[in-house]
C-alpha positions in Angstrom: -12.8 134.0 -32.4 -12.1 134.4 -28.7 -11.3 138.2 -28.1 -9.0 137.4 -25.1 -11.3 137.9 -22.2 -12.3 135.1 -19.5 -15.9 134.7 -20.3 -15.9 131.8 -16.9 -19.3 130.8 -15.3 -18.3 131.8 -11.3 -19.0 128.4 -9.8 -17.9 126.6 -13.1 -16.1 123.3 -12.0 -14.1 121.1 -13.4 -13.3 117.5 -13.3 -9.8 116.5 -14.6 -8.2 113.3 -15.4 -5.4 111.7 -16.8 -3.1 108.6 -17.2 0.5 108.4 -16.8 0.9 109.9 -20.5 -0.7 112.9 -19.6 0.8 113.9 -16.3 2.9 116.4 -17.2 -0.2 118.1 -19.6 -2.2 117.7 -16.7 -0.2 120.0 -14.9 -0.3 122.1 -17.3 -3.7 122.6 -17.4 -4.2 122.9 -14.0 -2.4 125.8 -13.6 -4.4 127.3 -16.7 -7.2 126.6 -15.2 -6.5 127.9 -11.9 -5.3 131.2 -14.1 -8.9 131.1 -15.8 -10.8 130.9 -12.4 -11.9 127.6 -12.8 -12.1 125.3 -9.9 -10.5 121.7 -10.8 -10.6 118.4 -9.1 -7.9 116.1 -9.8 -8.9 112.6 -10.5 -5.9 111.5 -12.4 -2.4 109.5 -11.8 0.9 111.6 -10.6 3.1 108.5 -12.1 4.0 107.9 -15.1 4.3 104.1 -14.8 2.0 102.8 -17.0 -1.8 103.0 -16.0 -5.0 102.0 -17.1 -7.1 105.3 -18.7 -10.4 103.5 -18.5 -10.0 103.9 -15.0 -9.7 107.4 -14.7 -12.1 108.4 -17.8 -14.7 106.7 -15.8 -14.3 108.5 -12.9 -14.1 111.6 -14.5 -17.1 111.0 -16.7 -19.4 109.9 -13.8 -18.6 112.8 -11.7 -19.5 114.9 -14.7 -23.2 112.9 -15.3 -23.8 113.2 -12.0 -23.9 116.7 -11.4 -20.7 116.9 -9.7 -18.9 118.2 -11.7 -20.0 121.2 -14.6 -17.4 119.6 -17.0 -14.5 117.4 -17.5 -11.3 117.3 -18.6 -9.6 113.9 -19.8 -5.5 113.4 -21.1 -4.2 110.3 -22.3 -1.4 109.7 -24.6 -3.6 110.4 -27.7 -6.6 111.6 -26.3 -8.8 108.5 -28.5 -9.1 106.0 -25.2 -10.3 108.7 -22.9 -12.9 109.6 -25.5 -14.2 106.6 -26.0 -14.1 105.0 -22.3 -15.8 108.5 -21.4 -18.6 108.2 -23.8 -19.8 104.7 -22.3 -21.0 106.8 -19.3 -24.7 107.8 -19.5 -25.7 111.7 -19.8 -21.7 112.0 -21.2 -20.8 114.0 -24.3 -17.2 113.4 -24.8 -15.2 115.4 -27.2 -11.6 114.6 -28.6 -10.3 118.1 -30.1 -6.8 118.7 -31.6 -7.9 122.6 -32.4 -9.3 125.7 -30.7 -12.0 125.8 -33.4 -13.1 122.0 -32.9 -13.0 122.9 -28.7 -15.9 125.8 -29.6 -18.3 124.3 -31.4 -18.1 121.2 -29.6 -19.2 122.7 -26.9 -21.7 125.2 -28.9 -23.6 123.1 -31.1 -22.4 119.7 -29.4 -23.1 120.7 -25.9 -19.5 118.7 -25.0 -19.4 118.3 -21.3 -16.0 116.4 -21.1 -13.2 117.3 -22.9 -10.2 115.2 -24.1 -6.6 115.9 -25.3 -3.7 114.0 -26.5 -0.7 115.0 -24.7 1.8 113.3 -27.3 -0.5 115.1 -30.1 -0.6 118.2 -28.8 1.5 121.0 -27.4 0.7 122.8 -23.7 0.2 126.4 -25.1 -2.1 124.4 -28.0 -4.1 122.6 -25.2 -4.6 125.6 -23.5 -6.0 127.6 -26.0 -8.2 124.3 -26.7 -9.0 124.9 -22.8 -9.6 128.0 -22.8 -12.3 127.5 -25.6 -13.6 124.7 -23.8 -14.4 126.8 -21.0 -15.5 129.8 -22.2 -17.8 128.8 -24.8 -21.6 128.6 -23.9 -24.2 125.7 -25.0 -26.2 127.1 -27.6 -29.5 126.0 -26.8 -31.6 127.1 -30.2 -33.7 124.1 -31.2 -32.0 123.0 -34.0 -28.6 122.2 -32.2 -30.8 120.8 -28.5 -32.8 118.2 -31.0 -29.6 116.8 -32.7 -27.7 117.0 -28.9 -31.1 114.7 -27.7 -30.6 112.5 -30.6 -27.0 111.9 -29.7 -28.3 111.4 -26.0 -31.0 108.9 -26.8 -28.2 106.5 -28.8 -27.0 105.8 -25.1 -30.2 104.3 -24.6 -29.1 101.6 -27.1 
């Protein structure tokens, strides 16, 4: 269980994108982050006429493979779409989470490096604790969790 403090990497960076069902989350979550000491790039819509997420889940995802970014951050209206466009992008790890729990070892044992959320699925104080956990929780690199991660990684080979 998180014990309340900010456990942020200093450079940590963070790619964030959404579609016009997640606007309002999105800003949201940018302020969190900004409250966590995360740096975030916006690389989503401020309208909420009807957008394509593929768009911006591809965006997101590549600046995340590439190095750009350290993570992402993708919102749609159920958070399903994001993941899934996401996790056509090589070297991406995308990670649909509804809890705090599912946010932690995601990242721990999954090694996660985008994150997506449902903003008509979940709450802002729900998605920020998912954040938060996101954030804050290391890779855990012991062999047994870095061979499945490769495993996963070499499907996109397929």
């Amino acid at each position: 269980m998180l014990d309340g403090t900010v456990r942020v990497r200093a450079q940590m960076t963070i790619a964030v994108g959404n579609d016009h069902a997640g606007v309002d989350l999105k800003l949201a979550m940018l302020e969190h982050l900004a409250e966590l000491g995360v740096e975030a790039e916006d690389f989503g819509t401020g309208e909420r006429t009807s957008c394509d997420y593929p768009d911006f889940a591809e965006k997101v995802a590549r600046s995340v493979a590439d190095g750009t970014h350290d993570i992402g951050l993708l919102i749609c209206g159920t958070g399903l779409g994001m993941s899934m466009a996401a996790n056509k992008v090589n070297g991406v790890r995308a990670a649909l989470c509804c809890f705090e729990y599912c946010a932690r070892m995601a990242r721990e044992h999954n090694g996660a490096n985008v994150l997506c959320i449902g903003a008509r699925v979940t709450g802002p104080d729900v998605a920020a604790a998912i954040v938060t956990a996101f954030v804050q929780t290391p890779v855990n690199d012991e062999e047994r969790h870095a061979r499945r991660r490769d495993k996963i990684m070499a499907l996109q080979g397929d």
